[in-house]
N, C-alpha and C positions, 0 to 999 in steps of 0.2 A: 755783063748786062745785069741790071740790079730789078730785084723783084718787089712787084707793087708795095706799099706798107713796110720795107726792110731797109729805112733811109742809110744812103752814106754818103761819104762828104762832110761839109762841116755844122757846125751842130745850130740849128734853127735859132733865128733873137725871139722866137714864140714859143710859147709852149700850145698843147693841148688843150688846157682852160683859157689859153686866149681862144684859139678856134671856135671853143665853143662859146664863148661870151659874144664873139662876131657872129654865129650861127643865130644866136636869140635876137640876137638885134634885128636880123634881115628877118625874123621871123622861124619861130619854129616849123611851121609850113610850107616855107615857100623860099629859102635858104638854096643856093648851088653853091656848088664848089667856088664859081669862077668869082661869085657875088661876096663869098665869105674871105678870098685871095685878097680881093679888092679892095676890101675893109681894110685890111691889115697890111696893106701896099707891099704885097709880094704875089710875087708867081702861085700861079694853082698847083702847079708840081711842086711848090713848096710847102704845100701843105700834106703831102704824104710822106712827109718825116716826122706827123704826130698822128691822124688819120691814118686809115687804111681804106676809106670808103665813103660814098655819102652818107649808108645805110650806120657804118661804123660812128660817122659823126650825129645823125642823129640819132642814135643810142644813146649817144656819150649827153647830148642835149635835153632827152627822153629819163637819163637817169640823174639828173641836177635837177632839174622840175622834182621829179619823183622823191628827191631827195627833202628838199624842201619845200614837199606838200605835208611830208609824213609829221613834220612837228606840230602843226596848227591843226589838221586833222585829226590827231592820235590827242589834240587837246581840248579841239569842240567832240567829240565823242567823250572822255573824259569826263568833262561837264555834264553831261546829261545822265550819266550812269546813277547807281543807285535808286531806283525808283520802281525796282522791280518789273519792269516793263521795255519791252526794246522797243516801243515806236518813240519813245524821245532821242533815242540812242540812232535809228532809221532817220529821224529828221535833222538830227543836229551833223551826220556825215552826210546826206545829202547837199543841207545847205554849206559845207566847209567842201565839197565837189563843185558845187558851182561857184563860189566864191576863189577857187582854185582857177578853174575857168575863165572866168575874170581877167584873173591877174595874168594871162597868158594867152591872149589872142589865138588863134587856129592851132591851140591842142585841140580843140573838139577835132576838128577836120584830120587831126595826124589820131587820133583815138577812132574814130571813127572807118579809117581808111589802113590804114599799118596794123595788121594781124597781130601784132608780138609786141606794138607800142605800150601797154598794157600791163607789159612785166615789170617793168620801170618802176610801177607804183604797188610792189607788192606791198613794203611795209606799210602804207596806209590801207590798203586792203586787209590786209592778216588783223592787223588793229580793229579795222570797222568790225570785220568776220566775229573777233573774238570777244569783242564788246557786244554784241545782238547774242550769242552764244548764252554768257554771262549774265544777261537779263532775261535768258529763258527763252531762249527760242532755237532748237535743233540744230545741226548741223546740216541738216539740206533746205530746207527752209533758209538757213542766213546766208547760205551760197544763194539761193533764189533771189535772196531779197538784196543782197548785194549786185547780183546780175541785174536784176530788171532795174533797179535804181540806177546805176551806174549809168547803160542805155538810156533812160530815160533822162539822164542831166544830161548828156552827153548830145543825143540826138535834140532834144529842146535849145542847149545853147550854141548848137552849130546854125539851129532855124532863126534863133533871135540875131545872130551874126551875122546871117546874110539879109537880114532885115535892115540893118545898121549900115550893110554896107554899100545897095542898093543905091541906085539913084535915086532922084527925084517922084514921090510918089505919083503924082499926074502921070508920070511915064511908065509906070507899071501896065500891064498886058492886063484887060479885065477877061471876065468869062464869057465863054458866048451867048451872044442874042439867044434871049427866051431861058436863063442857065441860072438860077438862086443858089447862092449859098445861104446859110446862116449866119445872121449879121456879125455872129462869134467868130466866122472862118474865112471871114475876109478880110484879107490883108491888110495889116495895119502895122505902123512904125511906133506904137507905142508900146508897154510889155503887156501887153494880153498873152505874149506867150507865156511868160514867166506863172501868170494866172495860172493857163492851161498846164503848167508844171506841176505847182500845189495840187491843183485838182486830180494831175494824175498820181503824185506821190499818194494821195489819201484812197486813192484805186487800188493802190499797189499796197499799200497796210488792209485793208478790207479783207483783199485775196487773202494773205499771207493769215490775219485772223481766222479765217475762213478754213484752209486748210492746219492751221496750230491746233486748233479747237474739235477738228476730225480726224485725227490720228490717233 
């Protein structure tokens, strides 16, 4: 009896980095085993001769993203340095986080929902950390301010995504009879959220001055 993940038999026509190249395609999100077999027109048992899991495969998926965010990131923080100042250094990784985003459809939803997704992008973390660091701003403060930032791209472009992906706005559910919102926080398919991003990034530098300046 052969144990999960310990293939034998003969040696796979895939490797690994195809699994995961099928796994992106179906979607970082939303990828199954049976769906990623499929792509690659073999058995789903045939994929735990490179796999040992879903969780195992999206790791492996979680740490190629991660992999290749860290260069663009670690190069728009770069840019901005020098200035004696970390909120150039705060905005230029927020915006190379969202632009990451982007390029990868429902990582917000696997960031948002997988505890440990997170680790995957250390090196552009360590980078952002040690660039706000650099420009004078404490070690618990650039932990702060890497957390709420992070959150805050992350929750903003999972809200604009499902704005995207939504139906037909006439078919949207309004509020109830006698019920106002603010014409700001009614639902719209244009980026007002992306607005409501900026606005919050400059919330999140206020605080962070706020507390830099009281210690």
């Amino acid at each position: 009896m052969s144990t999960l993940g310990r293939p034998t038999g003969p040696k796979p026509s895939f490797s690994r980095q195809d699994v995961v190249d099928a796994a992106l395609e179906e979607g970082v999100d939303a990828f199954s085993l049976t769906a990623v077999a499929k792509r690659l027109g073999v058995r789903t048992s045939a994929l735990y001769r490179t796999v040992s899991s879903r969780d195992d495969l999206l790791r492996a998926c979680l740490d190629r993203l991660g992999d290749q965010a860290a260069v663009p990131v670690a190069a728009a923080i770069r840019s901005a340095q020098g200035h004696h100042d970390w909120e150039p250094v705060l905005r230029a990784g927020a915006e190379s986080m969202w632009e990451v985003l982007e390029a990868h459809p429902g990582l917000s939803q696997v960031l948002l929902t997988v505890p440990w997704a997170f680790q995957s992008f250390a090196t552009a973390m360590n980078a952002f950390l040690e660039a706000l660091e650099a420009e004078g701003l404490g070690h618990a403060d650039a932990v702060l301010a890497l957390d709420a930032t992070g959150d805050t791209i992350v929750s903003a472009h999972l809200s604009l995504r499902a704005m995207r992906t939504a139906g037909p706005l006439e078919d949207w559910p309004r509020t109830r009879p006698g019920v106002r919102l603010p014409n700001e926080l009614v639902p719209d398919r244009s980026l007002v959220w992306r607005g409501f991003l900026d606005a919050k990034l400059k919330l999140i530098v206020a605080g962070l001055r706020h507390l830099h300046d009281h210690d």
